[in-house]
C-alpha positions in Angstrom: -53.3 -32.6 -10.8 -49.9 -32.5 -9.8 -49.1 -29.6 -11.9 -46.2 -26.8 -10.9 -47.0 -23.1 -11.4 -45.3 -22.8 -15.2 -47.1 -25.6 -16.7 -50.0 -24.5 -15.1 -49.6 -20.6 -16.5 -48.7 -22.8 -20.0 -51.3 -24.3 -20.5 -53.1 -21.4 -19.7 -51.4 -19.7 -22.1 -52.5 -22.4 -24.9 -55.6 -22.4 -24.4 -55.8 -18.6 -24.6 -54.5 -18.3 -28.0 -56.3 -21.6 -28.9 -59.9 -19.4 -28.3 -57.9 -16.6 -29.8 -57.5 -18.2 -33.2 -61.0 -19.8 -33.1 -62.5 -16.6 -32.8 -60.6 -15.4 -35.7 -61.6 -18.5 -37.6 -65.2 -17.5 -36.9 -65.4 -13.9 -38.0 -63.4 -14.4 -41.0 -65.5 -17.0 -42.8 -67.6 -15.9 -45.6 -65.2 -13.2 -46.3 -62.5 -12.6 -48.5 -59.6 -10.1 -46.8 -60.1 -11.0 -43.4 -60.2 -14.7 -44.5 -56.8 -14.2 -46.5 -55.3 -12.0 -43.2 -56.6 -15.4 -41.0 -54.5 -17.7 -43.0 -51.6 -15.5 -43.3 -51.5 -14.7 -39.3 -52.5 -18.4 -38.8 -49.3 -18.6 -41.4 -47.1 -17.2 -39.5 -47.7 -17.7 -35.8 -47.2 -21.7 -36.3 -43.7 -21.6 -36.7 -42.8 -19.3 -34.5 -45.2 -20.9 -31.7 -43.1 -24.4 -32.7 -39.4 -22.2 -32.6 -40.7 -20.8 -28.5 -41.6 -24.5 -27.6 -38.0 -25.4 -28.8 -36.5 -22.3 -27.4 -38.1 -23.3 -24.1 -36.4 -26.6 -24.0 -33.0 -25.5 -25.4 -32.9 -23.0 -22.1 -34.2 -25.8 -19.8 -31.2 -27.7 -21.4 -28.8 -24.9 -20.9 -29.8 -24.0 -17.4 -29.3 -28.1 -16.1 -26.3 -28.0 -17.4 -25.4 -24.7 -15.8 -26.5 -25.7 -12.7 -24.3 -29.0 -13.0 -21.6 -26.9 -13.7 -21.6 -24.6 -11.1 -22.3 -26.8 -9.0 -18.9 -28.4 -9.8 -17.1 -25.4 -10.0 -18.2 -24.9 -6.5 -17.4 -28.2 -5.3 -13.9 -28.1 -6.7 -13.5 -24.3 -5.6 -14.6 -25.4 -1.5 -13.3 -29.1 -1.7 -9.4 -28.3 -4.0 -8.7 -24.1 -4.6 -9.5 -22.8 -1.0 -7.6 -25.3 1.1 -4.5 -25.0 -1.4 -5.0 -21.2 -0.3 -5.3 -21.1 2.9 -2.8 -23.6 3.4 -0.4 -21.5 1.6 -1.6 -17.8 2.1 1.4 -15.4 3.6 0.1 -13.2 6.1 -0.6 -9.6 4.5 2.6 -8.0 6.2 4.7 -10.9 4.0 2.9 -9.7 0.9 4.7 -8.4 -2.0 3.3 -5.6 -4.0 4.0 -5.9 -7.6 6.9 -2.7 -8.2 6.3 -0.2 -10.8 9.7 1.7 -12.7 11.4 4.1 -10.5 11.7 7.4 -11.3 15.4 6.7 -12.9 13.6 5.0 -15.4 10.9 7.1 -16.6 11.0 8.9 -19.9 11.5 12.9 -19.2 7.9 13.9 -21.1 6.4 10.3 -19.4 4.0 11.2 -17.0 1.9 8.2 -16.2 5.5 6.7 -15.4 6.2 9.9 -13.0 2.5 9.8 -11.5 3.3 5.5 -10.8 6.4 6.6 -9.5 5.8 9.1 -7.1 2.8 7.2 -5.9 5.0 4.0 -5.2 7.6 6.9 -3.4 4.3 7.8 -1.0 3.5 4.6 -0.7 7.4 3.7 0.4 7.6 6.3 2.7 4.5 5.3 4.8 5.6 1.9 5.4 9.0 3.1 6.2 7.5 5.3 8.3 5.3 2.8 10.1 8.5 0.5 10.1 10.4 3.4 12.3 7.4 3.7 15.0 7.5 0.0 16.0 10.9 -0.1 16.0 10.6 3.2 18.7 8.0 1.1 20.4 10.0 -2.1 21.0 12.6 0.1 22.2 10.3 2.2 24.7 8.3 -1.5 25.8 12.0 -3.0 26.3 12.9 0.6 28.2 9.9 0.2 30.3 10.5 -3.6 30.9 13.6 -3.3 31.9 14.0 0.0 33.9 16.4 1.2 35.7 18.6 -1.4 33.5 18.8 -0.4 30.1 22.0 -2.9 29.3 19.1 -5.3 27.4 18.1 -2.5 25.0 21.0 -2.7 23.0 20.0 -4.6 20.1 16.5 -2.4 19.8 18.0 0.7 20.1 20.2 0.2 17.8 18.2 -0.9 15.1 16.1 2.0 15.6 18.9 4.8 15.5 20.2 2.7 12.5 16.7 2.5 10.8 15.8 6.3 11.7 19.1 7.4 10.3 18.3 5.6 6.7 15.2 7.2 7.4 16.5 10.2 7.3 19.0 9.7 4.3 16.0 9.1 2.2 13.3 11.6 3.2 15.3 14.0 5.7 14.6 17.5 5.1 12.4 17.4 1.7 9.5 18.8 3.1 6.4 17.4 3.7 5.0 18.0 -0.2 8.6 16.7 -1.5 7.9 14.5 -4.4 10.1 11.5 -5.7 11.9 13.6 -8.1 13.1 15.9 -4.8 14.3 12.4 -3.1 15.8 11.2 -6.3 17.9 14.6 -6.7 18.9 14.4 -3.2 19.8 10.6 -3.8 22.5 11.9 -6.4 23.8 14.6 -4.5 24.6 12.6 -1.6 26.3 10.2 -3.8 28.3 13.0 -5.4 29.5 14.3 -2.3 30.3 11.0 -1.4 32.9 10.4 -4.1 34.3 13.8 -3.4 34.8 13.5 0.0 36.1 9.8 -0.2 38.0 10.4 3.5 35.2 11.0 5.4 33.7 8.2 4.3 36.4 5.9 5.0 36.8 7.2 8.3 32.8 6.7 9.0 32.8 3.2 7.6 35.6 2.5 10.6 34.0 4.2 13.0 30.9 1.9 12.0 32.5 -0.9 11.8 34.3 -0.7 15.2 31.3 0.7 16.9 29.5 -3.0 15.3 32.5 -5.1 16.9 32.0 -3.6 20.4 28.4 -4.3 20.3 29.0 -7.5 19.5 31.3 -7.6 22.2 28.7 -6.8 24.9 29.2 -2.9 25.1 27.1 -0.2 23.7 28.3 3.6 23.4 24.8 5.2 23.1 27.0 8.6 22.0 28.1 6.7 19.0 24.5 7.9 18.0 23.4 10.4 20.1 26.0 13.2 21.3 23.7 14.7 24.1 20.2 14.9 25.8 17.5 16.1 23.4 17.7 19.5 25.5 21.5 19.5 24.2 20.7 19.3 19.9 20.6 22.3 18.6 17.6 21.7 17.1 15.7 21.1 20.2 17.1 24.4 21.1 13.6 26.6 19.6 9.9 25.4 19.3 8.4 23.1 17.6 9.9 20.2 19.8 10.7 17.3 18.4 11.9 14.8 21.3 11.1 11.9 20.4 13.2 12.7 16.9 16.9 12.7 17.0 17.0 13.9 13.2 14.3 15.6 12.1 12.9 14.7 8.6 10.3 17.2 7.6 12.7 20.4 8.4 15.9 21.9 7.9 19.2 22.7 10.1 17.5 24.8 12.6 19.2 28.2 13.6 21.6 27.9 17.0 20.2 31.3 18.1 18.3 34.4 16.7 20.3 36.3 18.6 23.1 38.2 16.3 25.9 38.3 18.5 25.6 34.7 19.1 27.2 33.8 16.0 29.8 37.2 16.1 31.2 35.5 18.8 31.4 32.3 17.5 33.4 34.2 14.4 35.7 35.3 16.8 35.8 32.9 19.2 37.0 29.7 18.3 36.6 28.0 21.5 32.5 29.7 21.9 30.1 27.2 22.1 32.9 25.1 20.4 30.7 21.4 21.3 27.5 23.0 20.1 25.3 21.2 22.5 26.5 17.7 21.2 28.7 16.7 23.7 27.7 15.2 27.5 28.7 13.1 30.2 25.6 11.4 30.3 25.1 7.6 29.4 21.9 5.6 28.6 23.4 2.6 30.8 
């Protein structure tokens, strides 16, 4: 009475192997080989029925004290670790991915270093990518907002012609299956043409820099950015359009015209076509 399912199937178990060894007792007597194989069986299973009887308890042992300590694991895990991490758990745009060598720092014959670098590249590229279109949607929500005066959109637009210009520094016109070794080479190029052309890039960093103090100042010349309508850049001029693109970054310097005489008379003309489509009178606000 009173007894659970294992002691129950235990003592089952006992008294199976206890008419077992009886019967074994009985058909060996008056003989000598089964008699001897009795004894040596008989020999044999007593320890190792004494070593399961310990085993059983050592695992009973083990498995309370398991129990106890998961059970204060979990405890400590719900009651200490969890709180400390949600208290102090960034939201996953805030989180910092562990960086892997650039490609400057690979080994020529190191692939695995080239395959974790170009992957990082890809991965770069999307979230710069991803950065660009909300920055164009805060501008178009702002543009909607505050339509037919634009005046408020300062800030937002610029961020986003500055952003999509970097954007383009970096990825402009590699291609869509341009690897990091293409961006990389296109990296040191620009910096060698840089330090050749040291003018120019004096004169841009005052242009910047004096385009900066008047926005500071309250006014904003949109044509600091953008010359002309998108139905003025020459690369709007043939299909595919881009329009919501200033600089295209998956193609080239697209072709003014296919027509031949177009650019025979730009040879010859100095003042044909002299703006090239990036000049107009119109202003954003």
């Amino acid at each position: 009475m009173g007894e659970n399912l294992v002691e129950q199937r235990q003592a089952d178990d006992k008294a199976s192997w206890d008419a077992y060894w009886k019967v074994r007792d009985v058909d060996s007597r008056g003989s000598i080989y089964p008699r001897f194989r009795y004894y040596a069986h008989k020999a044999f299973d007593a320890p190792a029925t004494w070593f399961r009887g310990i085993v059983v308890i050592i695992v009973a042992v083990i498995v309370h004290y398991d129990l106890m300590f998961r059970l204060s694991s979990i405890l400590v895990s719900e009651k200490v670790v969890e709180p400390l991490n949600n208290k102090n758990r960034l939201p996953y745009y805030h989180r910092q991915l562990t960086r892997v060598p650039e490609i400057d720092e690979c080994g020529v014959n190191d692939k695995a270093c080239f395959y974790e670098a170009n992957e990082q590249y890809r991965l770069d590229k999307m979230v710069d990518g991803f950065i660009l279109q909300t920055l164009r949607q805060r501008v178009d929500r702002c543009m909607l907002y505050n339509n037919p005066d634009h005046s408020p959109c300062a800030k937002v637009i610029e961020d986003m012609e500055e952003n999509e210009l970097n954007f383009f520094i970096k990825y402009g016109e590699l291609g869509g299956e341009a690897d990091v070794r293409d961006a990389y080479m296109k990296q040191k190029h620009r910096m060698i043409w840089e330090r050749r052309h040291p003018e120019i890039m004096e004169e841009r960093s005052a242009k910047l820099a004096d385009h900066k103090e008047k926005l500071a100042n309250g006014e904003f010349d949109y044509s600091f950015w953008k010359k002309g309508m998108f139905y003025q850049d020459k690369k709007n001029y043939e299909p595919p359009y881009e329009f919501y693109m200033s600089k295209s970054p998956l193609e080239g310097d697209k072709p003014l015209s296919k027509d031949w005489q177009y650019y025979k008379n730009v040879a010859q003309d100095p003042e044909f076509d002299k703006d090239q489509g990036k000049k107009s009178d119109f202003r954003l606000f």
